[in-house]
C-alpha positions as CSV (number, residue, x, y, z in Angstrom):
1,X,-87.3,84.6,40.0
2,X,-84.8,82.3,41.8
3,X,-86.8,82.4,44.9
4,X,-89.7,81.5,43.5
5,X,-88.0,78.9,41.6
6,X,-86.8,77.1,44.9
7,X,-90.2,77.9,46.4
8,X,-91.8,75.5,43.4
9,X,-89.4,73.4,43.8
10,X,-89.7,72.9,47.2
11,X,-93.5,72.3,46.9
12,X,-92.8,69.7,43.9
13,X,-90.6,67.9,46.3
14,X,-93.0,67.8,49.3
15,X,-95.8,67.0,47.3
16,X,-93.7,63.9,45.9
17,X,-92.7,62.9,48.7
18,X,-96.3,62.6,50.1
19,X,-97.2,60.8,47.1
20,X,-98.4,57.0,47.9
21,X,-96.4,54.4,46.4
22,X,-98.2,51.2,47.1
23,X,-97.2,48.4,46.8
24,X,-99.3,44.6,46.6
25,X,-100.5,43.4,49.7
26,X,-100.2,46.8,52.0
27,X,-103.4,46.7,52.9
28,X,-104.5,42.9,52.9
29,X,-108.1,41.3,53.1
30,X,-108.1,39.6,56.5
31,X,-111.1,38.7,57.7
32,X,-114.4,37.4,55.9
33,X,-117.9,37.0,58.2
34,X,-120.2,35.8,55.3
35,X,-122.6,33.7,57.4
36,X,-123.5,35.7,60.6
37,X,-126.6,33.5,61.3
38,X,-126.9,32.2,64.2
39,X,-124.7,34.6,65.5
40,X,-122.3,33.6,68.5
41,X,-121.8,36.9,70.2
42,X,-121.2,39.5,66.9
43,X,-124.1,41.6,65.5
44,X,-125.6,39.7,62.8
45,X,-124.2,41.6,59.8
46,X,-121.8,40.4,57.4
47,X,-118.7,42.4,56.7
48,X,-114.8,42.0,55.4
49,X,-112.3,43.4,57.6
50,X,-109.0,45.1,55.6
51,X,-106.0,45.6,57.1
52,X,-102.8,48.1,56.9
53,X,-99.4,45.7,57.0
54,X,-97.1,48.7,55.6
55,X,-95.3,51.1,57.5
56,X,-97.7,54.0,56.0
57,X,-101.1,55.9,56.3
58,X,-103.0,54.7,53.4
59,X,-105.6,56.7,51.3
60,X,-108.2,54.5,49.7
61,X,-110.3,57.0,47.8
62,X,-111.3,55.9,44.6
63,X,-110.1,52.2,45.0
64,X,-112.5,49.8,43.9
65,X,-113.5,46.7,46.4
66,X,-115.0,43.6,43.3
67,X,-116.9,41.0,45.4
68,X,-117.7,38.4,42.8
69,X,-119.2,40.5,39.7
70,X,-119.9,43.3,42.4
71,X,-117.8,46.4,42.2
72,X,-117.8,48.7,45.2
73,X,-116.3,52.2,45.1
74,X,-114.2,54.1,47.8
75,X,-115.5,57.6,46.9
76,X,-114.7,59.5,49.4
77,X,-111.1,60.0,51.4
78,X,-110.5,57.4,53.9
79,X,-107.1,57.1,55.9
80,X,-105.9,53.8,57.0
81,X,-103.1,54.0,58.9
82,X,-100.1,51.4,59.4
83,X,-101.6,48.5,61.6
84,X,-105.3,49.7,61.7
85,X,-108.2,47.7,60.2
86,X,-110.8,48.9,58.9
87,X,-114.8,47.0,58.4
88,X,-116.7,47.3,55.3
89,X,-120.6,46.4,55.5
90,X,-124.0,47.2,54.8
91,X,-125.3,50.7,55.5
92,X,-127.5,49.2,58.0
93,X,-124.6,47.7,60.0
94,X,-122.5,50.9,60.6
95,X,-124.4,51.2,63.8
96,X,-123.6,47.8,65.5
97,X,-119.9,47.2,64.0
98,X,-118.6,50.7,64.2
99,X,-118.7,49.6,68.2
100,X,-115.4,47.8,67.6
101,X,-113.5,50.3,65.0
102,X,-113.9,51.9,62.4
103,X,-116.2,51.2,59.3
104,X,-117.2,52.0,56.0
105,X,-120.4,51.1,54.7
106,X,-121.5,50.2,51.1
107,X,-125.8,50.9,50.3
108,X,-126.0,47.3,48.8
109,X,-123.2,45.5,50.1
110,X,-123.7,41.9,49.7
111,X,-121.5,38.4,50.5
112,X,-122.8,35.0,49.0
113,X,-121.2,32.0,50.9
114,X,-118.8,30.2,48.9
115,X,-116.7,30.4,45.8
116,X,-116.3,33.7,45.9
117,X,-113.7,36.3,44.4
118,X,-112.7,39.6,46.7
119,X,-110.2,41.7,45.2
120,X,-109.4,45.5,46.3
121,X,-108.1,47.4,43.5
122,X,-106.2,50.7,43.9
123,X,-106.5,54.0,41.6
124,X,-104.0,52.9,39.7
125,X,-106.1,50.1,38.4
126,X,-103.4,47.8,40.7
127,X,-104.1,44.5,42.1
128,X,-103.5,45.0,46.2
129,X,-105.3,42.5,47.9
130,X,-107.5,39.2,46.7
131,X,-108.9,36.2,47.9
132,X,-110.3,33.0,46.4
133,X,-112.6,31.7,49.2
134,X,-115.2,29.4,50.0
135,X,-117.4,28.4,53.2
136,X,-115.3,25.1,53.2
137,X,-112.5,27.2,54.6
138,X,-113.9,26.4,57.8
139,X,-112.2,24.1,60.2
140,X,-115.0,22.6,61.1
141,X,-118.7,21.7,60.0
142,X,-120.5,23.2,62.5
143,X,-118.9,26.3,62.2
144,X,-119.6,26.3,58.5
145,X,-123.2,26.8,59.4
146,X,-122.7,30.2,60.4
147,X,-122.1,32.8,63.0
148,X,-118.2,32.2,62.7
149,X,-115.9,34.6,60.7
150,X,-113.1,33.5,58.1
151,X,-109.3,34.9,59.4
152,X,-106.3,35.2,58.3
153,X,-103.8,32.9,60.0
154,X,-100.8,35.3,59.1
155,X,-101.5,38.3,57.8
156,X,-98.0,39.3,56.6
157,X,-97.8,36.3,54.5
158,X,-101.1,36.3,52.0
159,X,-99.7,34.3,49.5
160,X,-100.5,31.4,50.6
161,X,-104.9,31.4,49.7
162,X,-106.5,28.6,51.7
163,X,-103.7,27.3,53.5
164,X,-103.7,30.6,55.6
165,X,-107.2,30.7,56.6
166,X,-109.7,29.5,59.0
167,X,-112.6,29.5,61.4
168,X,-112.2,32.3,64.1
169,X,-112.0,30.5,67.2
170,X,-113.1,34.2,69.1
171,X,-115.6,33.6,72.0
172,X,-117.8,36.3,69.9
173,X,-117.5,33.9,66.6
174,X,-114.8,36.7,65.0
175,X,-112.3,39.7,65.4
176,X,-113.6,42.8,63.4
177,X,-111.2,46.0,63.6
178,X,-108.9,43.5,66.3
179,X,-106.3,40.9,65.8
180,X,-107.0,37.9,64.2
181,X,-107.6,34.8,67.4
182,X,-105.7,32.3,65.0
183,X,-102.8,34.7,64.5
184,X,-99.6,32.6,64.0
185,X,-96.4,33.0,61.5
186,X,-97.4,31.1,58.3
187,X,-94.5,30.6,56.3
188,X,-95.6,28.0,53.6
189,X,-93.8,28.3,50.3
190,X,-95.3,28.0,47.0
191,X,-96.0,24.8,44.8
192,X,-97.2,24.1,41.2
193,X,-100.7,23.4,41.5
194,X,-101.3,22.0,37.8
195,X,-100.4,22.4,34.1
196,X,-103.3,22.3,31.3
197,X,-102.4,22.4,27.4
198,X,-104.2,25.5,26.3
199,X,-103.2,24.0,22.4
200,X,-100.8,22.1,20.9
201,X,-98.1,24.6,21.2
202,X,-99.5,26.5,25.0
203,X,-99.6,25.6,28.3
204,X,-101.2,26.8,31.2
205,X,-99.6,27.0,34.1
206,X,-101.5,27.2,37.6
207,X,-99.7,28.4,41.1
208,X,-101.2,27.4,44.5
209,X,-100.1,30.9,45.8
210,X,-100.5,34.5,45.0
211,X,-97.0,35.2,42.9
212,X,-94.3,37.8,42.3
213,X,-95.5,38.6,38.7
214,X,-91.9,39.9,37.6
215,X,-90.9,36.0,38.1
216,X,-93.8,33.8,36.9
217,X,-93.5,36.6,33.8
218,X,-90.1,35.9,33.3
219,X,-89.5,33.6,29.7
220,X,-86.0,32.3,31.1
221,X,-87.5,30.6,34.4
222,X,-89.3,28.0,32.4
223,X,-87.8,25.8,29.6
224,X,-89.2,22.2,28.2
225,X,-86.1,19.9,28.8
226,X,-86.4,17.5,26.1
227,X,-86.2,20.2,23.9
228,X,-84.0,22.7,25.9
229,X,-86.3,25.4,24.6
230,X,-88.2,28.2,26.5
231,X,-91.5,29.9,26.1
232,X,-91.4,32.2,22.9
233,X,-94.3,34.5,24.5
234,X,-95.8,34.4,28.1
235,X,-99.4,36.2,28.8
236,X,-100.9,36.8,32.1
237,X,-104.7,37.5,33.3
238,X,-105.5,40.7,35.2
239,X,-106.1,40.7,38.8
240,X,-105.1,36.7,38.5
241,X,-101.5,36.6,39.8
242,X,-101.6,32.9,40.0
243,X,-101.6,31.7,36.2
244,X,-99.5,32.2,33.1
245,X,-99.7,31.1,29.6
246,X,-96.6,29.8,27.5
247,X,-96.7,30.2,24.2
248,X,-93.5,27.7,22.5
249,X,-92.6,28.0,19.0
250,X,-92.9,24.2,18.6
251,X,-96.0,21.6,18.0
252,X,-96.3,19.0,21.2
253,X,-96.9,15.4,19.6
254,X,-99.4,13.5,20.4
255,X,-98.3,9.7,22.9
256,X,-95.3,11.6,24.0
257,X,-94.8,12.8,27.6
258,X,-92.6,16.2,28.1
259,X,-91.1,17.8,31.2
260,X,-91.7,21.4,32.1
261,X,-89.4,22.9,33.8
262,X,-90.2,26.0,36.2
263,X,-87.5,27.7,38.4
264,X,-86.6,31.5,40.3
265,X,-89.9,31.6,40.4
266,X,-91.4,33.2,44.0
267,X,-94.9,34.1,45.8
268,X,-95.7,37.8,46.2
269,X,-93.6,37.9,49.5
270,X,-90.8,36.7,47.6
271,X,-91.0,33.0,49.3
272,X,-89.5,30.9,46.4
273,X,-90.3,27.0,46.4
274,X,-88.6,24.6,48.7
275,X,-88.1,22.1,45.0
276,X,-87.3,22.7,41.5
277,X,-90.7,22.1,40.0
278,X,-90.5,19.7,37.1
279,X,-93.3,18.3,35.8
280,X,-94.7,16.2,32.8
281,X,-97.5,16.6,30.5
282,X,-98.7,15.6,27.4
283,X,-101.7,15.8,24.8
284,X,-104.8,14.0,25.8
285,X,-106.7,11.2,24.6
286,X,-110.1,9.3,25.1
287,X,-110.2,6.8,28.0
288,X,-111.4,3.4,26.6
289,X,-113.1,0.7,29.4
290,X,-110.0,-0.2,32.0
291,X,-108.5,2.6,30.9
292,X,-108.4,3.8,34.3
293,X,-109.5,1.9,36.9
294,X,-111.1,2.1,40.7
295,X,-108.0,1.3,43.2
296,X,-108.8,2.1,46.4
297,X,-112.2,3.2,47.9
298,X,-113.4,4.6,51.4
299,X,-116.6,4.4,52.0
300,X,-117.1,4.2,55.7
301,X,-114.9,6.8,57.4
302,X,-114.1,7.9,60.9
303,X,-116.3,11.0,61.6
304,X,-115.6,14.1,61.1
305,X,-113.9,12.1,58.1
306,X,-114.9,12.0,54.3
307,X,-115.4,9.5,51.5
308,X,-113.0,9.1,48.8
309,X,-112.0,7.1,45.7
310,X,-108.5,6.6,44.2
311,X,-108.4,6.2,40.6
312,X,-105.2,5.0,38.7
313,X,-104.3,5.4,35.1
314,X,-103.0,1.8,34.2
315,X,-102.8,2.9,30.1
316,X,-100.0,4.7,28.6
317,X,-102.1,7.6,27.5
318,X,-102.6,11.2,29.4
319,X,-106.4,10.9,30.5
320,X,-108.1,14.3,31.2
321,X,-110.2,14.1,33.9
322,X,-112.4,16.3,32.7
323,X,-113.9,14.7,30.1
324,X,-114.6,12.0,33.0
325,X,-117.7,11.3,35.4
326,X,-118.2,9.2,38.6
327,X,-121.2,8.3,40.3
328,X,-123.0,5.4,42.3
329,X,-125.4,2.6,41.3
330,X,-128.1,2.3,43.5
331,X,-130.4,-0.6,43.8
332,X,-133.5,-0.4,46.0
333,X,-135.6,-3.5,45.2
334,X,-138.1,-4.0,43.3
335,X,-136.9,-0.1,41.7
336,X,-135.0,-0.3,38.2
337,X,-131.6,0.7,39.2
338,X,-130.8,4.0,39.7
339,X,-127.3,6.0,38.2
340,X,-126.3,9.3,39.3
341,X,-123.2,10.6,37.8
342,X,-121.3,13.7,38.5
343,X,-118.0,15.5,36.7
344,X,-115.5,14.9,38.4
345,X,-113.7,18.5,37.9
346,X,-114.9,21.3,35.6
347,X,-111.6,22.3,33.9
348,X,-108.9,19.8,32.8
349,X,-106.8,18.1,35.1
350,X,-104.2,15.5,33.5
351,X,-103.5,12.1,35.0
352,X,-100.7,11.2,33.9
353,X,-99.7,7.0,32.4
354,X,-99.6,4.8,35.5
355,X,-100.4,7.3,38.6
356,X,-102.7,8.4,40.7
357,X,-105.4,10.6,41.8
358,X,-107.4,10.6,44.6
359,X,-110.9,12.3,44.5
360,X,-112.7,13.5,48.1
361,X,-114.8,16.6,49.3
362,X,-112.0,17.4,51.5
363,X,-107.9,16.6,50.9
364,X,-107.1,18.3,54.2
365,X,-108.9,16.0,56.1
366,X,-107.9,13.3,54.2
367,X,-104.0,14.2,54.3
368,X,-104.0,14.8,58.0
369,X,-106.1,11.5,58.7
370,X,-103.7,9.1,56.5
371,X,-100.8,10.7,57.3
372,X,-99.6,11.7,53.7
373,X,-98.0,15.2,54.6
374,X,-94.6,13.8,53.7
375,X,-95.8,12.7,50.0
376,X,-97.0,14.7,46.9
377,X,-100.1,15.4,47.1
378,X,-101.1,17.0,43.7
379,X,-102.4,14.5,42.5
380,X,-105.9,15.5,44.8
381,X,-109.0,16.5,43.5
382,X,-111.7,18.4,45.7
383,X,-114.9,17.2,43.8
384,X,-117.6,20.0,44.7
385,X,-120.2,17.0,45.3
386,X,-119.3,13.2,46.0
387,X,-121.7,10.6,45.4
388,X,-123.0,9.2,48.3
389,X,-121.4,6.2,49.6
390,X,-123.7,4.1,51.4
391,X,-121.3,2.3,54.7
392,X,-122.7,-1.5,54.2
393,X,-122.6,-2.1,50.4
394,X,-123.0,0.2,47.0
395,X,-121.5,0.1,43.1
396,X,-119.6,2.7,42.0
397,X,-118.4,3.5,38.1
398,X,-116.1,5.7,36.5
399,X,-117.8,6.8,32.8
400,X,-117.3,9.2,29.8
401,X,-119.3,12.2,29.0
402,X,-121.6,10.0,26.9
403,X,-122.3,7.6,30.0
404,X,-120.0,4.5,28.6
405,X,-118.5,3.2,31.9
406,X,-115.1,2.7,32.1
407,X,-114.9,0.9,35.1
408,X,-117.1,-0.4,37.6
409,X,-116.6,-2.3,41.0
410,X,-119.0,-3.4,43.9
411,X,-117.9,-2.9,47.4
412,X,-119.7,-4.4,50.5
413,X,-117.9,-4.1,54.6
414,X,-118.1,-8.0,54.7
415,X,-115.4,-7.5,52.4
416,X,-112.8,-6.2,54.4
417,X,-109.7,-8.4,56.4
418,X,-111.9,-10.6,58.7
419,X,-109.5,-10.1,62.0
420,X,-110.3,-6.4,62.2
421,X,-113.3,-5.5,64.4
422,X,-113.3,-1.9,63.2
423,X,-113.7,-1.1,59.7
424,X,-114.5,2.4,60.5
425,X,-111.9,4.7,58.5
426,X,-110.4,1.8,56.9
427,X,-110.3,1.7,53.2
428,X,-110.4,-1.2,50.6
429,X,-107.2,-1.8,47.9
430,X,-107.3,-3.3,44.8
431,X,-104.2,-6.4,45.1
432,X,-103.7,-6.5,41.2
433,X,-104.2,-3.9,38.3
434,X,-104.7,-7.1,35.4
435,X,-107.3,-8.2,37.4
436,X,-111.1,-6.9,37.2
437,X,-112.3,-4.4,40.0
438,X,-115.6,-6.6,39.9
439,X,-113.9,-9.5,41.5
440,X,-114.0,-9.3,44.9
441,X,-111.1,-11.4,45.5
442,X,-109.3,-8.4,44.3
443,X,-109.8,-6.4,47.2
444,X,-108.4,-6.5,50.3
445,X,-108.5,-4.0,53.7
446,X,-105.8,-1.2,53.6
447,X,-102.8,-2.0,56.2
448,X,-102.8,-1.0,60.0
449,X,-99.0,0.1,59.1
450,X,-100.3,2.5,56.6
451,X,-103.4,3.8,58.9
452,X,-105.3,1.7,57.0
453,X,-105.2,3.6,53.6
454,X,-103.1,4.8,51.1
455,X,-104.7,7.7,49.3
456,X,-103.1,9.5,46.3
457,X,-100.0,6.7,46.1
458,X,-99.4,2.9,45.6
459,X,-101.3,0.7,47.6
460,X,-100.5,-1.4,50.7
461,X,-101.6,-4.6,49.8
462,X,-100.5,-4.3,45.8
463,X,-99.1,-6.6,44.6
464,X,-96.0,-6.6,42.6
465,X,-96.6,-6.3,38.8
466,X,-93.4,-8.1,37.5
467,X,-94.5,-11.3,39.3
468,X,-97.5,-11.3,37.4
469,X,-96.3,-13.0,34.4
470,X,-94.4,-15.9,35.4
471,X,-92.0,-18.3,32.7
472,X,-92.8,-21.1,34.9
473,X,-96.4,-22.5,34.7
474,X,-97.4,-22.5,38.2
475,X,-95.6,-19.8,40.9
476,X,-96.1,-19.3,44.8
477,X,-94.9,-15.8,46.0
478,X,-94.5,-15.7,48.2
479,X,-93.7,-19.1,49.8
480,X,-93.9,-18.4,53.4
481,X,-96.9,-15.0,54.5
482,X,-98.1,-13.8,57.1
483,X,-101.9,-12.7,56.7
484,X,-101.8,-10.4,59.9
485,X,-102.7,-7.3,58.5
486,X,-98.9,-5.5,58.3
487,X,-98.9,-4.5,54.9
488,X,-95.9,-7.2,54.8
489,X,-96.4,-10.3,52.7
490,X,-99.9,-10.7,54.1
491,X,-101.7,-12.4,50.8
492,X,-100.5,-15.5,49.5
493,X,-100.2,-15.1,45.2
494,X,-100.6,-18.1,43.4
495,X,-99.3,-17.1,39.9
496,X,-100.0,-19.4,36.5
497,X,-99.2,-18.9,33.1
498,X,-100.4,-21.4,30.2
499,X,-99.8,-22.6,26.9
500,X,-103.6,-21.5,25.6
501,X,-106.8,-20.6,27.3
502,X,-109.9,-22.8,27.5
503,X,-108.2,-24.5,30.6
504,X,-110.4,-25.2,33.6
505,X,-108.8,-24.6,37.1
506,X,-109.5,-26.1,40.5
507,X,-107.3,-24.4,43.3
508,X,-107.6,-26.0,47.0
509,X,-105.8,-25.9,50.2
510,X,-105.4,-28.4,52.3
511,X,-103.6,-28.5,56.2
512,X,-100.6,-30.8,56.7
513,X,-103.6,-33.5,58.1
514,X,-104.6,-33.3,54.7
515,X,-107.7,-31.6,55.5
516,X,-109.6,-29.4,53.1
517,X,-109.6,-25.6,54.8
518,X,-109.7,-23.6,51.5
519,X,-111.8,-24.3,48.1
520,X,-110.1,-21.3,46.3
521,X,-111.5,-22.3,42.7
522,X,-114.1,-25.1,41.5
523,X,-113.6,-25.8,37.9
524,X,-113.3,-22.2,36.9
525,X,-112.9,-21.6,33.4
526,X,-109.5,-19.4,32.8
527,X,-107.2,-16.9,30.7
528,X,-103.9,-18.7,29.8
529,X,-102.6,-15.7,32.6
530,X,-104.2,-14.8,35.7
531,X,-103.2,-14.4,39.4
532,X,-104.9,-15.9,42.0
533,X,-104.6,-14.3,46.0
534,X,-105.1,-16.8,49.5
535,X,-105.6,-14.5,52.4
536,X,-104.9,-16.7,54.7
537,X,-108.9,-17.5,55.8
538,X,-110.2,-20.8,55.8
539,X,-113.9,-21.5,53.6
540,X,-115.6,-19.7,56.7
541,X,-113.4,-16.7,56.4
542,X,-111.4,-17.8,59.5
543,X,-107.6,-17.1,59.6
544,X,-105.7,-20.7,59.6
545,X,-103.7,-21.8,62.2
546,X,-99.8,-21.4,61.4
547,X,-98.1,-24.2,59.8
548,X,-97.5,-26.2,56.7
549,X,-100.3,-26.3,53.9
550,X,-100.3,-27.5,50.9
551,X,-102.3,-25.9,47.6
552,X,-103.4,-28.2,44.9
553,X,-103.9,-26.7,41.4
554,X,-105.6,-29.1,38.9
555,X,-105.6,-28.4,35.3
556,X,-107.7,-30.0,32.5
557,X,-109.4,-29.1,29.2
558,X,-112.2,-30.6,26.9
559,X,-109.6,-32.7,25.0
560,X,-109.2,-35.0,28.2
561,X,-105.5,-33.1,29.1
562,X,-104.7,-32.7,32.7
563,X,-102.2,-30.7,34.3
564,X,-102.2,-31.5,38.7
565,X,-99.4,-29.4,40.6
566,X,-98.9,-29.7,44.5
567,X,-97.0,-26.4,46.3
568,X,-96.1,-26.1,49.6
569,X,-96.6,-22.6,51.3
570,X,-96.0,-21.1,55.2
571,X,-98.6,-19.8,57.1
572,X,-96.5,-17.8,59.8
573,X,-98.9,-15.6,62.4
């Protein structure tokens, strides 16, 4: 009896020991060909490439491979060992790919071309391997067309979603059962991506990363400091290991910003955030017209560039962006005009009172073309589909689900700084937030200092808010500019504040010769406030010589009563 005893025992102990404990991200999703026409060199199937990081043989049998609403099942045994990949495609395919390694084939195996889910699912109903990717992955357009595979920049690290992927750069167009030909270490830590309200008393919280569910699950890694209080309940998705729900035992007021904080939180490979992530939200309400307003706007950029509009919230509310649309108005004469509007996100994404957001097809491109790697940059939107911008002259508005427009500007290239001889890549700025986007005096062309644009944060040629309300009547800030494009007192701001509107305003500039170079204003009726910008160009949009000059401001109203100011201002070049 003892004998056999120790001879079960025995046999319960191998058997243990040969047990698979798997653990999330052994086997990884690493490669993605789901465009193989025009094929570069590869047979022209599509297929997804799996491979084995762990240290151990892995037994797939009845794991389950989703692709979108698909679900693919792993019937039989199949052995993966440690650093071996191994292809899934269409039965038809086995034949051509099994050439390079090995493969398994599915009867109706299927990948549509963007915004796609993959997951592989073990026996154990547990979450191993997924990815969240779309055809605009690729690194470049061409490639996007087809014939070019998806990889895995570091496969040890698949945390990190988009940011560690991109277009095979393989003679043959991709790497199926090989290493990846963009192989590199990858070691980008995680970030908040954004926070929604879910209720009054829930938030959503969204990851940019894959994450260690024991952390983002954890109730004492997030508190809301105003209130020193943490989440009473926290509730996860399945198969999303990105996203958490908060559940607080307190009702979030409306016109009152909190501050979540989130910390010891890490991606699945443990990588924690380089920051303390601290961020504010609050309940949303309705944008009314200026609301939020157009502030910067690129519509002619340097190829393989993209379009993009920056859009600041200049009201003391939280504006979802959701409930908001954007579009062009085009004008073909003797055609009616002609609106098309488009959302600009599908599910809600908070701007916050006085910041920004910046909308384009592609933030990579935009980031690495402006130089903005240093800055935050969630504040950018990837809109699916961006108006169309024509390059000479176009309208664009911001409106509300019902079509009201909230703000609206004109934009033409004869509007940009008349000393460049390149507008290419160079975007326009709004100068002041009190004054309309439809004046065109309000624009101005981004500074060569900042690469000519500023998307996502405050703008080169702003100018400064507190100067905008001046005690004294009539203020010249500042007295001495330089209009040569630096981003560094470049526009002249000639300031007024008055007793009571209904004034009419001339504004000219004249040389020390007393010569007329500037008519600025010609009996313009006025708001008892307003700011008015000199850049420096004479009445045939030259820039002025450097010297003395001298701005007139006459004053009068119906009543007969005239105010005349003289002010002396530097032109230094």
């Amino acid at each position: 009896m003892k004998h056999i005893f120790c001879t079960l025992l025995i046999i319960f102990y191998l058997t243990a020991s040969q047990a698979q404990i798997i653990q999330e991200n052994d086997i990884v999703i690493n490669e993605i060909m789901a465009d193989p026409s025009p094929a570069v060199a590869l047979p022209e199937w599509e297929y997804i490439e799996l491979y084995n990081v762990s240290e151990n043989t892995i037994n797939i049998r009845d794991w389950i491979l989703i692709i979108g609403k698909k679900e693919y099942i792993f019937e039989n045994d199949i052995e993966i060992q440690s650093d071996e990949y191994l292809v899934l495609c269409h039965n038809n395919a086995v034949e051509d790919l099994s050439k390079f390694g090995n493969c398994h084939a599915f009867s109706s195996f299927q990948i549509t071309n963007s915004g796609l889910n993959i997951s592989l699912i073990d026996n154990n109903d547990k979450l191993i391997s997924s990815v969240n990717f779309d055809i605009s992955w690729h690194s470049t357009s061409y490639k996007e067309e087809g014939g070019w595979s998806l990889e895995q920049i570091d496969p040890f690290n698949p945390c990190v979603g988009k940011n560690n992927w991109g277009s095979s750069i393989s003679k043959n167009g991709g790497t199926p059962s090989m290493p990846n030909s963009i192989l590199n270490n990858n070691p980008i830590p995680p970030k908040l991506d954004h926070i929604n309200l879910d209720s009054t008393n829930c938030i959503e919280v969204f990851f940019n990363q894959n994450m260690n569910l024991s952390t983002i699950q954890n109730i004492d890694n997030y508190r809301i400091s105003e209130l020193d209080l943490k989440p009473q309940k926290i509730e996860s998705v399945k198969y999303k290991n990105n996203y958490v729900k908060l559940y607080f035992d307190f009702i979030f007021e409306e016109n009152k910003l909190y501050t979540l904080n989130i910390n010891n939180v890490t991606n699945c490979k443990d990588i924690p955030p380089e920051d303390e992530i601290l961020v504010q939200f609050g309940i949303p309400s309705s944008a009314n017209r200026n609301d939020v307003i157009i502030n910067e706007i690129l519509f002619n950029p340097i190829n393989p560039g993209v379009d993009y509009l920056e859009l600041y919230n200049r009201s003391d509310k939280v504006i979802d962006l959701k409930e908001l649309t954007f579009g062009t108005i085009k004008i073909s004469f003797p055609n009616p005009a002609d609106t098309t509007l488009k959302d600009i996100i599908n599910e809600s994404r908070y701007l916050l009172p006085h910041s920004y957001t910046l909308l384009s097809t592609d933030s990579e491109i935009v980031k690495y073309q402006y130089n903005i790697k240093d800055k935050d940059d969630n504040n950018f939107i990837e809109v699916i589909s961006f108006p169309s911008l024509p390059n000479t002259e176009g309208r664009v508005v911001i409106c509300d689900k019902a079509s009201t427009i909230i703000d609206e500007m004109y934009y033409s290239e004869k509007m940009h700084y008349e000393l460049l001889t390149v507008t290419q890549g160079v975007s326009l700025e709004r100068i002041s937030f009190g004054k309309s986007s439809l004046d065109k005096s309000n624009w101005h062309s981004a500074s060569f200092n900042y690469n000519y644009g500023t998307p996502g944060y405050k703008n080169s040629m702003a100018a400064d808010s507190k100067n905008e309300i001046s005690e004294n009547e009539i203020d010249i800030i500042p007295e001495i500019f330089s209009p040569n494009g630096d981003a560094y007192d470049d526009i002249c701001s000639i300031y007024y504040n008055l007793d009571k509107n209904g004034y009419s305003i001339n504004i000219k500039v004249f040389n020390s010769n007393g010569l007329l170079v500037r008519n600025l204003l010609n009996n313009n009726l006025t708001n008892s406030q307003d700011v008015i910008y000199w850049d420096g160009c004479d009445d045939n949009n030259r820039i002025v010589e450097a010297g003395i000059y001298i701005i007139m401001i006459e004053i009068f109203d119906l009543e007969g009563n005239v105010k005349r100011f003289k002010k002396v201002v530097t032109v230094a070049i």
